[in-house]
C-alpha positions as CSV (number, residue, x, y, z in Angstrom):
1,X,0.0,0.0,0.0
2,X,1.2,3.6,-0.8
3,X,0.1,6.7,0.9
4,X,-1.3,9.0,-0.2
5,X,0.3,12.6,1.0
6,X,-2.0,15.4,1.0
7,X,-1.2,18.1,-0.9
8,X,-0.6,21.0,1.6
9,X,0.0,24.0,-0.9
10,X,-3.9,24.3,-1.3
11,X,-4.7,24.3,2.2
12,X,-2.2,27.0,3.1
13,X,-3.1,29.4,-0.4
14,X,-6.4,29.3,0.8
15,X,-6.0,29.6,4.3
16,X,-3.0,32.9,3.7
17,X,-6.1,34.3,1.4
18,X,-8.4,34.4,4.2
19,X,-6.3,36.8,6.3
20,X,-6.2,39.9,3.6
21,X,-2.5,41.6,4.4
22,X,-2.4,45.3,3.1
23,X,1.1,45.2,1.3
24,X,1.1,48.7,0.4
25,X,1.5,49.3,4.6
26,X,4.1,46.9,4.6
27,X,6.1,48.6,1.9
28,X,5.6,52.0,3.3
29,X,7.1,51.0,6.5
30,X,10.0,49.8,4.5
31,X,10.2,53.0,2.3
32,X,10.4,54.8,5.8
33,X,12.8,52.9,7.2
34,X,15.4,53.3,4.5
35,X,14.1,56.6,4.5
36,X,15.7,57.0,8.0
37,X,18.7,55.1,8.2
38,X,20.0,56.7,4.9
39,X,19.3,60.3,7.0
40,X,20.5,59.0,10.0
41,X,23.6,57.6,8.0
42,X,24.5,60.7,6.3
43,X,24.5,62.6,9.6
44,X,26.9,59.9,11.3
45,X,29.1,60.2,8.4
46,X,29.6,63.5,8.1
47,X,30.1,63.6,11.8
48,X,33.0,61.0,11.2
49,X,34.6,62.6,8.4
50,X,34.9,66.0,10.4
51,X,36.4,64.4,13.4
52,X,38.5,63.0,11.4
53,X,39.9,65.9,9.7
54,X,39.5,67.5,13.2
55,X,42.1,64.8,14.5
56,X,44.0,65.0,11.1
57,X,44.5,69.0,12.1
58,X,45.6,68.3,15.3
59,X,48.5,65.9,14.7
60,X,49.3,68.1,12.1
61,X,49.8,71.0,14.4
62,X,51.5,68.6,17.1
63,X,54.0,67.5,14.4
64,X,54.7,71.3,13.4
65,X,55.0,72.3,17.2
66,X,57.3,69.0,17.6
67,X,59.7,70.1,14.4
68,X,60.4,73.7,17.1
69,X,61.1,71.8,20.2
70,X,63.2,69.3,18.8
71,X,66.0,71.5,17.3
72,X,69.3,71.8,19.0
73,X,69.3,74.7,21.2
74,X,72.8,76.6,22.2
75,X,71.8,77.6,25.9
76,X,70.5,74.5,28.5
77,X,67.5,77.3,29.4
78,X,66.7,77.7,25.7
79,X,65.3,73.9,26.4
80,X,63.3,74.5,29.1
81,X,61.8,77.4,27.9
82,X,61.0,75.1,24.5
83,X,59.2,72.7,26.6
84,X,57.3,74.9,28.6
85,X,56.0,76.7,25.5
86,X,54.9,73.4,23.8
87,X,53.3,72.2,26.7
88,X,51.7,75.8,27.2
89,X,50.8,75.4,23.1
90,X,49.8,71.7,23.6
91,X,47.4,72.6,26.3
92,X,45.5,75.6,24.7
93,X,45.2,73.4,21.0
94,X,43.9,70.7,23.0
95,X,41.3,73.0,24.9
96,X,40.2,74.6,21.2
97,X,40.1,70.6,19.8
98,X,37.9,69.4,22.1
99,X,35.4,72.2,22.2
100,X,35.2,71.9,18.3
101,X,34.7,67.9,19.3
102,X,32.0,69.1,21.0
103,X,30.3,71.0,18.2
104,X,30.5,68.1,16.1
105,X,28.6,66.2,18.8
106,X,26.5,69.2,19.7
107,X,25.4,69.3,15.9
108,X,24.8,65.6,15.6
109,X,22.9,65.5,18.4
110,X,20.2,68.4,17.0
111,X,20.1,66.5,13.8
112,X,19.5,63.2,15.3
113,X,16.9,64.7,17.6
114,X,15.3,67.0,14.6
115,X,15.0,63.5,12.3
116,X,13.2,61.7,15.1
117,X,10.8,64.5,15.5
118,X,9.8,64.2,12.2
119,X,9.8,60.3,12.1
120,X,7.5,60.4,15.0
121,X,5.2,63.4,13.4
122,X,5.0,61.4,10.0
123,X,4.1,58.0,12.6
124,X,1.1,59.8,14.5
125,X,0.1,61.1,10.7
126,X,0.0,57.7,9.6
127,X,-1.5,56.3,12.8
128,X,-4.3,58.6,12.7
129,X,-5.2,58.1,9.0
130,X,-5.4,54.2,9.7
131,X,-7.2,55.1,12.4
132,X,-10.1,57.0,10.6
133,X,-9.9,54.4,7.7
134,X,-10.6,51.4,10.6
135,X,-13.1,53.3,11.5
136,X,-14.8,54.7,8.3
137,X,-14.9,51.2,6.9
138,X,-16.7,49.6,9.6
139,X,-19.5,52.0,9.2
140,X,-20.0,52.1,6.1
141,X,-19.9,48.4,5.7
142,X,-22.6,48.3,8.5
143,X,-24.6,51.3,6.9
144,X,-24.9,48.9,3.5
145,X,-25.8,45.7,5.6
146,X,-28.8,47.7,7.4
147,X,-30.2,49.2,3.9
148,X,-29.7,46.1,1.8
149,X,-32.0,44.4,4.1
């Protein structure tokens, strides 16, 4: 005796077409989505690429300040002096590079938070309009069930 398997492909297309999916809301949460993380994206990169050439300046000045301290001085105080004024020059660049750190975070920050306001606006949009449309259907399909009768 053979058995017979049942053939399980109808069963599920018919059981999948009794639960309508609206794909159109699937793809607009998807179109969103990308929406964001390419925004969201841009702003992290940019933010990277200017701390980088934030840190880029920097070294660059350290090397330049490091070319004047390391030449041969004729006078043992002529040494002393030289490192005192890098580390006096080292301190003040590193004050100005960090507060410009900070304005690169500062700035990513506001952007950050002025995306998500508008992800969240464009959500309660969307959330109402489904909303009225779950109601709005209802009604009218109750409205043509009492005056077909």
């Amino acid at each position: 005796m053979v058995a017979n398997t049942q053939d399980f492909t109808a069963v599920m297309k018919d059981f999948m077409g009794s639960f309508p999916v609206d794909t159109k809301t699937v793809e607009d949460a998807i179109k969103t989505q990308s929406s964001l993380n390419e925004k969201l994206s841009a702003v992290s990169l940019t933010a990277a690429q200017k701390s980088t050439d934030l840190s880029a300046k920097w070294a660059q000045e350290a090397l330049t300040k490091m070319t004047t301290f390391s030449s041969a001085k004729t006078d043992p105080a002529d040494y002393m002096k030289s490192v005192s004024n890098f580390a006096s020059e080292s301190a003040e660049a590193a004050a100005e590079h960090m507060a410009s750190f900070a304005e690169i975070a500062k700035s990513v920050q506001t952007e950050a938070l002025e995306l998500m306001m508008a992800v969240g606006k464009n959500i309660s949009t969307d959330i109402s309009s489904v909303a009225n449309k779950a109601t709005v259907d209802p009604t009218t399909s109750a409205k043509k069930s009492t005056t077909e009768k």
